[in-house]
FIBA-47945 format. One record per residue (C-alpha): residue number from 1; residue in three letters; x, y, z. Coordinates in nm, 4 decimals, padded with zeros to 6 digits. Layout:
<sites>
  nr rest        X        Y        Z
 NUM  ala        X        Y        Z
...
</sites>
This chain:
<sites>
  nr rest        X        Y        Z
   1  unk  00.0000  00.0000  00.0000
   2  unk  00.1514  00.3627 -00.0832
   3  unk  00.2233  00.6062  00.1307
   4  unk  00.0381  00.8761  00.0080
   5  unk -00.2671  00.6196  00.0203
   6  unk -00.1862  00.5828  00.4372
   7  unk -00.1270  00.9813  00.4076
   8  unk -00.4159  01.0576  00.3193
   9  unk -00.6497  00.8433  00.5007
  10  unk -00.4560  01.0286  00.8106
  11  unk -00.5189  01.3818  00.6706
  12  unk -00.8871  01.2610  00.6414
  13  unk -00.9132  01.1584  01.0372
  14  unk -00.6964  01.4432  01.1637
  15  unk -00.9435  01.6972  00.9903
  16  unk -00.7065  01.8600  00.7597
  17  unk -00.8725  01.7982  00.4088
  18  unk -01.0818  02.0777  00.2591
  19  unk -01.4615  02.0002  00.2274
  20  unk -01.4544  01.8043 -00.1454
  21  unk -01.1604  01.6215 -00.0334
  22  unk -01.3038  01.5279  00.3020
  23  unk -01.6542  01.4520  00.0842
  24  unk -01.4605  01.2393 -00.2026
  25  unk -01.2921  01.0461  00.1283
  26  unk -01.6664  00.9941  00.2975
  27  unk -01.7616  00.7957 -00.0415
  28  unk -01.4519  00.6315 -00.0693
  29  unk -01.4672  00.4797  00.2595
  30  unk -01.8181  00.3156  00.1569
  31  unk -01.6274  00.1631 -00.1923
  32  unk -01.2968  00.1008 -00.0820
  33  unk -01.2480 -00.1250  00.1564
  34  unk -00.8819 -00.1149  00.1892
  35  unk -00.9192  00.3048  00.2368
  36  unk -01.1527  00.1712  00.5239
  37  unk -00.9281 -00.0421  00.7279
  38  unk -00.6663  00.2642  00.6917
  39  unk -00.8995  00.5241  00.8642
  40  unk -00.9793  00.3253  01.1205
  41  unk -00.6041  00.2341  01.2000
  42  unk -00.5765  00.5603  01.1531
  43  unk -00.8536  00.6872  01.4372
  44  unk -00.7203  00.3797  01.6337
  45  unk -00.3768  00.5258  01.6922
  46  unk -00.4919  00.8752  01.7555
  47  unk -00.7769  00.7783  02.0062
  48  unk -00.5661  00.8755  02.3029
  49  unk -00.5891  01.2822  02.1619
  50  unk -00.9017  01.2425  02.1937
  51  unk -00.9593  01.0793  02.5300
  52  unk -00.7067  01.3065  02.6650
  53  unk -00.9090  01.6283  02.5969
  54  unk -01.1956  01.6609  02.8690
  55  unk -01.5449  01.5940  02.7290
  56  unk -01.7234  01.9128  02.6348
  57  unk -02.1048  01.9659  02.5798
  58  unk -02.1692  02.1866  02.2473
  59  unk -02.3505  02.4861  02.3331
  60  unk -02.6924  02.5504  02.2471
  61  unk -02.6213  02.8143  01.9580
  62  unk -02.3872  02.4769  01.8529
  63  unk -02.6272  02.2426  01.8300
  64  unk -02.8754  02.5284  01.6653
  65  unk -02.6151  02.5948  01.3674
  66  unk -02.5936  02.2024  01.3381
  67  unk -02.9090  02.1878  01.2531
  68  unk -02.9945  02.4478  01.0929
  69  unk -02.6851  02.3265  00.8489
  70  unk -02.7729  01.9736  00.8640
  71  unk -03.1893  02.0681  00.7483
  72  unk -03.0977  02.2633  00.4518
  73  unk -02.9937  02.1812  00.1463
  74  unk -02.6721  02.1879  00.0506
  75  unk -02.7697  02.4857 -00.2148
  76  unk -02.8873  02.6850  00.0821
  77  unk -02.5475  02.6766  00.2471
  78  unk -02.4655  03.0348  00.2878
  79  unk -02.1320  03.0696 -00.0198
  80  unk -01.9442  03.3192  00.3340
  81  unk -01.9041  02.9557  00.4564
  82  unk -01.7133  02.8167  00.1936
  83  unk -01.3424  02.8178  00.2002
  84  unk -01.2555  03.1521  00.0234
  85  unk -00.9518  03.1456 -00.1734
  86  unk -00.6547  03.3291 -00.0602
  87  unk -00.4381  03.5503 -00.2567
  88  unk -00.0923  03.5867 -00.2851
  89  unk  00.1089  03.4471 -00.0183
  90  unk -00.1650  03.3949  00.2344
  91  unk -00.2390  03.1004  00.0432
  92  unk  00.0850  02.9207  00.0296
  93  unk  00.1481  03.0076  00.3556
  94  unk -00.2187  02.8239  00.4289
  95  unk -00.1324  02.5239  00.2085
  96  unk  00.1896  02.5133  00.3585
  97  unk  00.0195  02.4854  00.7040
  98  unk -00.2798  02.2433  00.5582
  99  unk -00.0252  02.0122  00.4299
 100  unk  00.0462  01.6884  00.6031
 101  unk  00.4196  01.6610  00.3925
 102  unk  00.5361  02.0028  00.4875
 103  unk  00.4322  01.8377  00.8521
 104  unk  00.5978  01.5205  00.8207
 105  unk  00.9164  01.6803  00.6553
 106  unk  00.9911  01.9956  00.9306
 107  unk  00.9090  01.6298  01.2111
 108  unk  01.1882  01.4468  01.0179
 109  unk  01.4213  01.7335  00.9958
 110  unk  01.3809  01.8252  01.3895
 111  unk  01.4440  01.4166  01.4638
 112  unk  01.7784  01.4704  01.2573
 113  unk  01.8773  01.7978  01.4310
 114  unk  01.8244  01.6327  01.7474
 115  unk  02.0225  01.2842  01.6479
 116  unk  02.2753  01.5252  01.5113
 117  unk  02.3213  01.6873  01.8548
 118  unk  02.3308  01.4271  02.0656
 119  unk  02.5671  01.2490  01.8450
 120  unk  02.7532  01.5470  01.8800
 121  unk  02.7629  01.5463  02.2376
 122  unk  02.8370  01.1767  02.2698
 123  unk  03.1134  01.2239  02.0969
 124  unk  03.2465  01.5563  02.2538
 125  unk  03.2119  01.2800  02.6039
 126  unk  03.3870  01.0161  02.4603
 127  unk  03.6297  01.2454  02.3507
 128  unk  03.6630  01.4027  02.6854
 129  unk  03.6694  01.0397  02.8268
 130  unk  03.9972  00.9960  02.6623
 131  unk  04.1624  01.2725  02.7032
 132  unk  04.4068  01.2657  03.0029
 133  unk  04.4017  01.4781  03.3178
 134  unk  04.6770  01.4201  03.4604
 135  unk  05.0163  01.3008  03.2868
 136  unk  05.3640  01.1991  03.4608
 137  unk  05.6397  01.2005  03.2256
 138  unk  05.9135  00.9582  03.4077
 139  unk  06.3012  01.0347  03.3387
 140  unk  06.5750  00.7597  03.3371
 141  unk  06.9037  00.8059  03.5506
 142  unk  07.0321  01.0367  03.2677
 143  unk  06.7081  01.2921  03.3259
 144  unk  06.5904  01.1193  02.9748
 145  unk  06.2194  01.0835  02.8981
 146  unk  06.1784  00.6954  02.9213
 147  unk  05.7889  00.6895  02.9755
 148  unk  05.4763  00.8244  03.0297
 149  unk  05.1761  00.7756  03.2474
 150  unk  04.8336  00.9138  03.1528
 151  unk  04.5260  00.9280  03.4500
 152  unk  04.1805  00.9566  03.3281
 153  unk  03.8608  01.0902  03.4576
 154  unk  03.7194  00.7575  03.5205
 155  unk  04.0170  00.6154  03.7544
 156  unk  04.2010  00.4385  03.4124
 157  unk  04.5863  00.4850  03.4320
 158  unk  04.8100  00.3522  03.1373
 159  unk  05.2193  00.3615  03.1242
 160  unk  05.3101  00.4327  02.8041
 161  unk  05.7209  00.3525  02.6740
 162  unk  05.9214  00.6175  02.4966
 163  unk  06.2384  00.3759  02.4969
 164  unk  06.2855  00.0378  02.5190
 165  unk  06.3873 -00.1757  02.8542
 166  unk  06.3551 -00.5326  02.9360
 167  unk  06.4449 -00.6699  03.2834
 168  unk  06.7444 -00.9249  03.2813
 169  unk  06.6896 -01.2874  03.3192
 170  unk  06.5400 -01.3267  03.6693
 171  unk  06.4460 -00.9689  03.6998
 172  unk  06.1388 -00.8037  03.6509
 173  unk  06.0153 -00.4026  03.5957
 174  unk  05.7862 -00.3380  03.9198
 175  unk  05.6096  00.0167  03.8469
 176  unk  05.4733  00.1836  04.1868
 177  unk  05.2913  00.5221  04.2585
 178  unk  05.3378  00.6827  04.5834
 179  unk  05.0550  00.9345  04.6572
 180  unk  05.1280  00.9273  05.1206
 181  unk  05.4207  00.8724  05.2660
 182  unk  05.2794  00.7521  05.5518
 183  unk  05.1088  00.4790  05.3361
 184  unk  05.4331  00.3983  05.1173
 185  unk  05.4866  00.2813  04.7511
 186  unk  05.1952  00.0920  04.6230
 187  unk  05.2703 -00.2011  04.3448
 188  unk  05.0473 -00.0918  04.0523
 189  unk  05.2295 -00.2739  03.7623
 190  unk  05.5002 -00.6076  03.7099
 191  unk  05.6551 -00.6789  03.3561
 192  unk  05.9465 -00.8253  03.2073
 193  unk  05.9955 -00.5792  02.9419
 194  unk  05.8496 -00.2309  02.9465
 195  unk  05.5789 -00.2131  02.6913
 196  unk  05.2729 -00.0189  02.7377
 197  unk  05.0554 -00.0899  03.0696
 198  unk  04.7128 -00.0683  03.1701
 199  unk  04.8124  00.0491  03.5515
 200  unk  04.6347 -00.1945  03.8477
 201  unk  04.4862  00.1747  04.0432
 202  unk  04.1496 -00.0222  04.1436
 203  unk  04.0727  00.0622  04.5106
 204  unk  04.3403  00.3887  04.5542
 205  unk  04.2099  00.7087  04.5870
 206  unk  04.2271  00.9018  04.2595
 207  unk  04.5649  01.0630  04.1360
 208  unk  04.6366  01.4227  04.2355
 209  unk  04.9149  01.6366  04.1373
 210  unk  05.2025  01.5328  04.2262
 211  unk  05.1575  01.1573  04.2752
 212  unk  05.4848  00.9435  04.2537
 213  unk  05.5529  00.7097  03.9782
 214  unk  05.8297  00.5298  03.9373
 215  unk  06.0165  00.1968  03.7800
 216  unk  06.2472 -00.0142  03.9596
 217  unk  06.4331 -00.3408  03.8996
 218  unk  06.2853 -00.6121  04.1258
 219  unk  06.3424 -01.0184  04.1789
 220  unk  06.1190 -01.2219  03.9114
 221  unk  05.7609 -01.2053  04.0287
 222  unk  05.7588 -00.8940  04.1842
 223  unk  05.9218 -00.7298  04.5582
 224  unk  05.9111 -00.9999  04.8191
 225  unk  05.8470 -00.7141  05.0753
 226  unk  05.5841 -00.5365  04.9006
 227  unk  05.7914 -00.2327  04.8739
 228  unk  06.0334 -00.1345  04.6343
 229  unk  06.3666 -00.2955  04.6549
 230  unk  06.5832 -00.2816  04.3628
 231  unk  06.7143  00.0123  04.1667
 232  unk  06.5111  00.2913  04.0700
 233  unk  06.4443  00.2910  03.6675
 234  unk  06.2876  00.5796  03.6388
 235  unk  06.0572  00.8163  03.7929
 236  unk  05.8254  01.1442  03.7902
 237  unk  05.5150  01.3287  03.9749
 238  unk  05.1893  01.3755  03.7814
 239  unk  05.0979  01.7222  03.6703
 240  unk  04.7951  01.8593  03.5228
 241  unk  04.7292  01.7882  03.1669
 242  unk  04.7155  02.1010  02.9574
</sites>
């Protein structure tokens, strides 16, 4: 079935069709029973306008123009009631409000400008997601950039290599952060190699300026003790991202 055949049949139940289209829609209804089963879907799924308006009893000088319409003929309907045709723009701009596509196309471009938007602003939060607030740029022995370490908004860390380093044979890298004193170097990271790291900060508070990180060379496995033991690596404090 076309749309324009499901268009109209809606124009006809909303009330928007001018009095021979409205009339040529009354007969068809009788003839056609496909146009039938239409309307009704169509009065079906717009019911609920209806039953949310409060019921309203017609006046009397309602009910007196009803009839006196409904008793004559239709050559004694006064020609002031007809639709009078507009000039100029007044009638496009009444066609333009009549018309069910104009309607249906400013609905269509609103849904866009609204998908466009929030796709927009899902993507400005992913964005933001990613983007790094704090960043600790740790220097080798030799003050030498050797790695990085990103913090995100959502508690994510990540160590990042600028050179290479793998542990000798029996050694591992231990990476630790150090935010209190009074609590010590926590364990956040073991590898054999330094590659880049998703950081193990579940359960610490979240990074601040100034948070310790550092590399150093422990025993295979990790620091017996829990603290660090070996040599430090490399190390730096965490500053705002700009």
């Amino acid at each position: 079935m076309s749309e324009d055949f499901h268009a109209r049949a809606g124009e006809y139940v909303l009330g928007l069709l001018d009095r021979e289209e409205a009339e040529a829609c009354a007969a068809r209804l009788v003839a056609d029973p496909a146009f039938a089963m239409a309307v009704e879907h169509w009065r079906a799924r717009l019911a609920e306008f209806d039953l949310s308006a409060p019921a309203q009893m017609p006046s009397a000088a309602v009910w007196d123009k009803i009839a006196a319409v409904t008793a004559a003929p239709p050559a004694a309907i006064s020609p002031a009631r007809a639709r009078q045709p507009l000039p100029g723009w007044r009638a496009a701009l009444s066609a333009m409000w009549e018309s069910l596509p104009v309607w249906r196309g400013i609905g269509l471009g609103a849904a866009a400008a609204t998908l466009l938007l929030a796709l927009g602003l899902g993507f400005q939060m992913r964005e933001a997601a990613r983007a790094p607030v704090l960043v600790a740029v740790l220097l080798s022995g030799d003050n030498r950039p050797a790695a990085v370490v990103n913090t995100f908004r959502d508690g994510r860390a990540e160590l990042i290599p600028l050179a290479a380093l793998r542990a000798p044979e029996g050694k591992s890298l231990q990476v630790w952060t150090l935010w209190d004193r009074a609590r010590g170097p926590v364990s956040v990271g073991l590898v054999d190699a330094l590659r880049s790291l998703d950081l193990q900060l579940k359960g610490l508070p979240t990074a601040v300026p100034e948070q310790l990180f550092e590399v150093t060379l422990e025993p295979a496995g990790g620091s017996p003790t829990g603290r660090p033991t070996g040599p430090i690596l490399m190390k730096g404090t965490a500053s705002r991202a700009l």
